[in-house]
N, C-alpha and C positions, 0 to 999 in steps of 0.2 A: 955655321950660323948659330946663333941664340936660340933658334926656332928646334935644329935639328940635333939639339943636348940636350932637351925636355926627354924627360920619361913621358910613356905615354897619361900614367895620373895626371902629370904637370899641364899636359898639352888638353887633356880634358877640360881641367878647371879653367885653366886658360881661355878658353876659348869663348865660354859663359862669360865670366868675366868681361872680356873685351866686346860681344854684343852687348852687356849689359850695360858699360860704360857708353859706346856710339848712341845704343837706342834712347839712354836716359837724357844726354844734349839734345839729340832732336826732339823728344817730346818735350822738352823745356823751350823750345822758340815759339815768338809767340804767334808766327804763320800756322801754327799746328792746333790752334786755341781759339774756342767758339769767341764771340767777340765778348766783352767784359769780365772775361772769366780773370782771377785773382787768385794764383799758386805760387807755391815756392818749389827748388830745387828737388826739396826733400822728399816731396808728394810724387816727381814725375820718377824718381829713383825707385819708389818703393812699388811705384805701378810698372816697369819695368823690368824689376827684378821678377815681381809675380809674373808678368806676360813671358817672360825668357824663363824663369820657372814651372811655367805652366799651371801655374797654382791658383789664382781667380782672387785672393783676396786685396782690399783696396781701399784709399784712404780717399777715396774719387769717383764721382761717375763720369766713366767713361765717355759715354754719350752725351752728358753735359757741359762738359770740360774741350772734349777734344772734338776738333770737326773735320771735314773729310780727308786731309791728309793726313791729319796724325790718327786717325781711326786704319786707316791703309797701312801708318807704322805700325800700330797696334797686331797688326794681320800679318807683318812680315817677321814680327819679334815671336808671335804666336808662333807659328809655322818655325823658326828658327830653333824656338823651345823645344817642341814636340816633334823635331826631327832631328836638330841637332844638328850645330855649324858645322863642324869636322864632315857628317853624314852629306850636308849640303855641298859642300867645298869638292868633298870625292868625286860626287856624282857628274859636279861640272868638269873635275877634270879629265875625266873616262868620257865626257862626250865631248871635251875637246880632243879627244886622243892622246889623251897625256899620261903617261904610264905613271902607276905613283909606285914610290918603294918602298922596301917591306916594312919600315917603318910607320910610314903610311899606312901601309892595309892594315897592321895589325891597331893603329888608334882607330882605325874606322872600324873594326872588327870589336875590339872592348867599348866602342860607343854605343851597340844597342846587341850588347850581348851574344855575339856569335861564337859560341865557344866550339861549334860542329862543322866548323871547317869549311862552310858553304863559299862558293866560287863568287866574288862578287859582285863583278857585274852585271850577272843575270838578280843577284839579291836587290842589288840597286834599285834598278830596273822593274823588278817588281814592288820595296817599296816604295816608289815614286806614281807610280799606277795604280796600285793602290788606295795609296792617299790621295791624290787627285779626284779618281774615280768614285770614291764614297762621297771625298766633301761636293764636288760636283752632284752628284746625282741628291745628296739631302739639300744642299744650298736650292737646286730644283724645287723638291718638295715645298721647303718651305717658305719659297715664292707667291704658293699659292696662300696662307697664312700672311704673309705680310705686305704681298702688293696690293692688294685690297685695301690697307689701312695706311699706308705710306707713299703710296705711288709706283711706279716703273723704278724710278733709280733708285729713291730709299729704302725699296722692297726688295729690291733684288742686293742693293748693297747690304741689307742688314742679314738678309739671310744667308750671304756668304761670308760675311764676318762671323754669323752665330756658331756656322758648320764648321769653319776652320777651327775656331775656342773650342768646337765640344771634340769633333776627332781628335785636336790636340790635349785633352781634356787639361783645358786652361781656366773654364769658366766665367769667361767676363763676355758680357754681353753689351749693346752699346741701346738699348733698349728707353735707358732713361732710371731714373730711382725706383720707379716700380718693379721694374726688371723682369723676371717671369713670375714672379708670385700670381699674376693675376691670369696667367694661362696654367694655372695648375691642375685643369681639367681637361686642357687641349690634348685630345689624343695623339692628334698627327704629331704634334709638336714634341709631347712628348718621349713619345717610343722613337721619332727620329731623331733626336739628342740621344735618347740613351743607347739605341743602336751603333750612335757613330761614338759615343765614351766608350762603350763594349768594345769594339774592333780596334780602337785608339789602346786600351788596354790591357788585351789581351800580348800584346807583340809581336814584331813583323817577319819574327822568325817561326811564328805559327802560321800567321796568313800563309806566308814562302809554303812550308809546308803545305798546308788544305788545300792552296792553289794549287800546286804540282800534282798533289793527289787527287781534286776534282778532275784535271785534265785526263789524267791516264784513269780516269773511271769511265769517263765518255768515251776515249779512244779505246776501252778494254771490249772484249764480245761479251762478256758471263753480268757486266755492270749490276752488281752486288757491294752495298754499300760496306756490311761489315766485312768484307775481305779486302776491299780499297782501304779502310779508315786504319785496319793492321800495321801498316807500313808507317803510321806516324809513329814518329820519335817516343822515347818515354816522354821526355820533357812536354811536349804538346801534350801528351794524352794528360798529365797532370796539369797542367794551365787548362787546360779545357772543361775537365771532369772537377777540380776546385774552382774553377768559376760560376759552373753551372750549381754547383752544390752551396758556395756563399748567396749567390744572389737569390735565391729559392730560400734558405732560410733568413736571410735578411730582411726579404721580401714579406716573410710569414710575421718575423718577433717586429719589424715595424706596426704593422697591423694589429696583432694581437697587443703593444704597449700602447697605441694610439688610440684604440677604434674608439675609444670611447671617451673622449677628448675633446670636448667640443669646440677648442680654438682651434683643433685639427683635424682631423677623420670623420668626428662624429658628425657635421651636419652634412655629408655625401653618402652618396647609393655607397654598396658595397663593391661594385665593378669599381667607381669612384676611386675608393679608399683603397683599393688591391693596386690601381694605377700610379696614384704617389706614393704607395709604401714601395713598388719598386723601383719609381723616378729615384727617391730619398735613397735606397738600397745602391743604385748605378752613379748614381752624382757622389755617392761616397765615397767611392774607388775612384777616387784623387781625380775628382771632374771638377767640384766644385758648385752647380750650378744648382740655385736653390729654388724650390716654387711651395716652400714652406717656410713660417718665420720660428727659430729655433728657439727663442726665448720662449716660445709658448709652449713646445715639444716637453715630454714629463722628462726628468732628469734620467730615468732609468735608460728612454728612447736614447738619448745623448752621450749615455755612455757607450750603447750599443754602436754609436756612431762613431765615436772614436777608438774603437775596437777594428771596426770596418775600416777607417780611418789610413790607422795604422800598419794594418794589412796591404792594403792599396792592390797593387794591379800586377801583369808575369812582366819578366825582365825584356829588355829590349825594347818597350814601346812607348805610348806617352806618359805611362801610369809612374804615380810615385810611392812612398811609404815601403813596407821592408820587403815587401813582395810576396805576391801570394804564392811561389812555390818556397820559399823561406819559412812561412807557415806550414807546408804540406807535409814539408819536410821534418817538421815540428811533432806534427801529430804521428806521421810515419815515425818518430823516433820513440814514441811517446809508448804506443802499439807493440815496436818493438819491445820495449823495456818490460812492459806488462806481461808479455806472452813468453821472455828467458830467450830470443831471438837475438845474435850476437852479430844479425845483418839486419840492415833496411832494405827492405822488397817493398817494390810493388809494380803489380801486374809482371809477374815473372823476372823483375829486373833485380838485381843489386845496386843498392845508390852505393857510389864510390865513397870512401872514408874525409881522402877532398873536400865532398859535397859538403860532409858532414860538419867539417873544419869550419868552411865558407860559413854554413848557415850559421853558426854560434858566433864567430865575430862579426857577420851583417846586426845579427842581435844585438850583440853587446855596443855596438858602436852606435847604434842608432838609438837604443835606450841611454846611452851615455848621453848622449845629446840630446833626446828627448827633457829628461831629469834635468841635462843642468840649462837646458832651456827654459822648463816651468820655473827653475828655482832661481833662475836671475827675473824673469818677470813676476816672480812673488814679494821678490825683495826691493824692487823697483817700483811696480806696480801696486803699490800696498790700495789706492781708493780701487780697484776695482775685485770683483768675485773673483775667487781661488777655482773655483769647475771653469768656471765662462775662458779664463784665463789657459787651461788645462785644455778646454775645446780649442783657443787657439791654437797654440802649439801645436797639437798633434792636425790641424790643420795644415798649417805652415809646413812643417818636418815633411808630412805626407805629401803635401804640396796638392792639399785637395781645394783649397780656396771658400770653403765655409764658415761662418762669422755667427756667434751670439749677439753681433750688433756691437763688437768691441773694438775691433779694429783702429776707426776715428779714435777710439778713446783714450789710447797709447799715445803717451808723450815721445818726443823725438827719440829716447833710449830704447825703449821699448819698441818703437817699429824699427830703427837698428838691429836690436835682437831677432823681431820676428822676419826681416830680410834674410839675415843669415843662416837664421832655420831653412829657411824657402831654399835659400844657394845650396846648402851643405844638403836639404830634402833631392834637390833635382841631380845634382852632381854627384852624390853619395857620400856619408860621412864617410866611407872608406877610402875612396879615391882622395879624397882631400886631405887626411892623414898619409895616404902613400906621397902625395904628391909634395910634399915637406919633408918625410923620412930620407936618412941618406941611406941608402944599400949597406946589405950584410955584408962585411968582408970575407966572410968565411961561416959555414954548416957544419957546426962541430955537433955529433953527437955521443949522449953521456948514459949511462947505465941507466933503468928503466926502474922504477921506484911505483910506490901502489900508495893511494892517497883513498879514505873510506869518503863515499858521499851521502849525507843524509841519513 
């Protein structure tokens, strides 16, 4: 079959692809469209692409435009995003008892990054309980927030459409044009959005882990945390220990660039101001979801954001942009070089030489496409700002779904390009080069040559 000569890259991209094609017909009929609403093809394409990108940005309000069953499509393209058809497809065939082959497992294994071997249907297994279990129990939460204001059904539906967007860190809310700017002091709502963006991007090859490792902490006698937490992998302990250490100082230089701002920080208490500096900090690791208006933000704040941006979230979960152990592994090399160390360590580990291969061409590939993404919307987009333009992009590519309010403003080329950022953002500029390259015939190698750098 066609299906079973796909390299696994091909069978990746593919697969985006082909939801994004089914999902983009059905939100175009007009059973799915509040009544008088007036779109074309192109609008339901690019809201699509974002929802199966997981990305939040849009030429549409969601909640204006679309009514309750195309807000339900909206929730199964999400979900599809942030889980991943291949990942979806497995699961159901292991519960139908359907053996897959090794072909199989190994595309379901480079879909959310398992390079450690783990058994999969117990991985399965746990991230489908996982995710379930978070969006259920915040979708709860914030029941109470929104049935008050909308009723039984619109409250309970809105707040499970919000939980699934933010665990999927997709960012679209169906809220209406206001959107959450006006809950930007809501604690509850806050901390539980950024809660379920955290867990959505950290990776579910970490949860696997903590999970296993919280069990056998309670079934252990001595129940001591730092001799349980030992046994996580390096990889978790650096997605972990980088994540806690981004979101703490992103937390702080929001703050410190804003407080005194008065289109933003400055008319809030300072508890206030600490709460959206780290909503802004968590929605930037490729969530999306905004309760600040960014044209007001100081330019210095904004670059900070697309710093953030671009980093995005660990391998394997909803998060997009080059990945924050990409980065760890950056400054590890960085460390090295300073100190005449001819390995990468950390916390007693040696990072493999591999690793080191991987991170410089995930860089280069994604800065390639960054570049010539700003540089076709420069030359296209000549009426609108060159930064504002720059915040797109590295939205898109990251697949964070935050907007200077430019978006709508892009002519039909221009959200063509900013699509295909989102595609090549969710799916990986690498995988999408693998998945057009034809295979090496042959590994020849040649004398070894010394080249000075810098």
């Amino acid at each position: 079959m066609f299906i079973e000569k796909l390299t696994t890259p091909q069978r990746l991209t593919l697969s985006f692809a082909l939801v994004v094609v089914v999902g983009s017909i059905l939100l175009s009929l007009p059973i799915m469209h509040q009544s008088g609403v007036q779109t074309v093809y192109l609008d339901h394409l690019f809201t699509t692409v974002s929802m199966v990108c997981v990305t939040g940005l849009t030429v549409l309000t969601v909640g204006d435009v679309y009514n309750t069953y195309g807000q339900i499509i909206c929730i199964i393209l999400m979900q599809i995003g942030g889980l991943g058809l291949i990942t979806m497809l497995s699961a159901s065939a292991l519960y139908l008892k359907k053996k897959l082959t090794l072909k199989e497992q190994y595309t379901l294994q480079a879909s959310f990054s398992n390079e450690h071997n783990l058994e999969l249907k117990p991985l399965l297994k746990s991230i489908y309980l996982f995710t379930f279990s978070l969006e259920a129990i915040a979708a709860f939460i914030l029941t109470f927030i929104f049935v008050p204001r909308y009723g039984w059904f619109k409250g309970i539906f809105n707040s499970v459409f919000i939980a699934v967007s933010a665990f999927c860190n997709a960012g679209f809310d169906n809220l209406g044009s206001i959107s959450l700017q006006g809950e930007v002091t809501n604690v509850v709502l806050n901390l539980t959005i950024a809660s379920l963006i955290i867990a959505g991007g950290v990776g579910f090859i970490v949860w696997f882990e903590v999970t296993n490792i919280v069990k056998e902490y309670f079934k252990s006698s001595t129940k001591v945390f730092r001799i349980a937490f030992k046994k996580l992998s390096t990889h978790a302990r650096l997605v972990l220990l980088s994540t806690g250490i981004l979101l703490t100082l992103g937390t702080f230089l929001t703050w410190l660039t804003e407080y005194g701002n008065t289109n933003t920080l400055a008319k809030y208490s300072l508890p206030q101001q600490l709460l959206i500096s780290f909503f802004q900090t968590v929605s930037m690791r490729t969530a999306g979801f905004s309760t600040l208006d960014y044209t007001l933000t100081r330019p210095i704040t904004n670059l900070l954001y697309i710093i953030q941006m671009v980093i995005g979230g660990a391998p394997g979960g909803t998060a997009g942009g080059f990945k924050i152990t990409t980065a760890a592994i950056l400054v590890l090399l960085f460390k090295a070089e300073l100190n005449g160390q001819r390995e990468i360590q950390f916390r007693r580990r040696t990072i493999r030489n591999e690793v080191i291969k991987q991170t410089i061409v995930v860089l280069t590939f994604f800065f390639t496409a960054f570049m010539l993404g700003w540089a076709l919307l420069l030359t296209t987009q000549t009426h609108l700002d060159p930064f504002s333009l720059l915040f797109e992009v590295a939205s898109a590519l990251a697949t964070v779904g935050v907007t200077m309010n430019l978006t709508s403003e892009l002519d039909t080329f221009g959200r063509i390009i900013i699509m295909c950022l989102m595609f090549m953002g969710r799916v990986g500029p690498a995988t999408i080069l693998l998945s057009i390259m034809s295979k090496p015939k042959r590994n020849i190698h040649y004398a070894n040559a010394d080249i000075y750098i810098g």
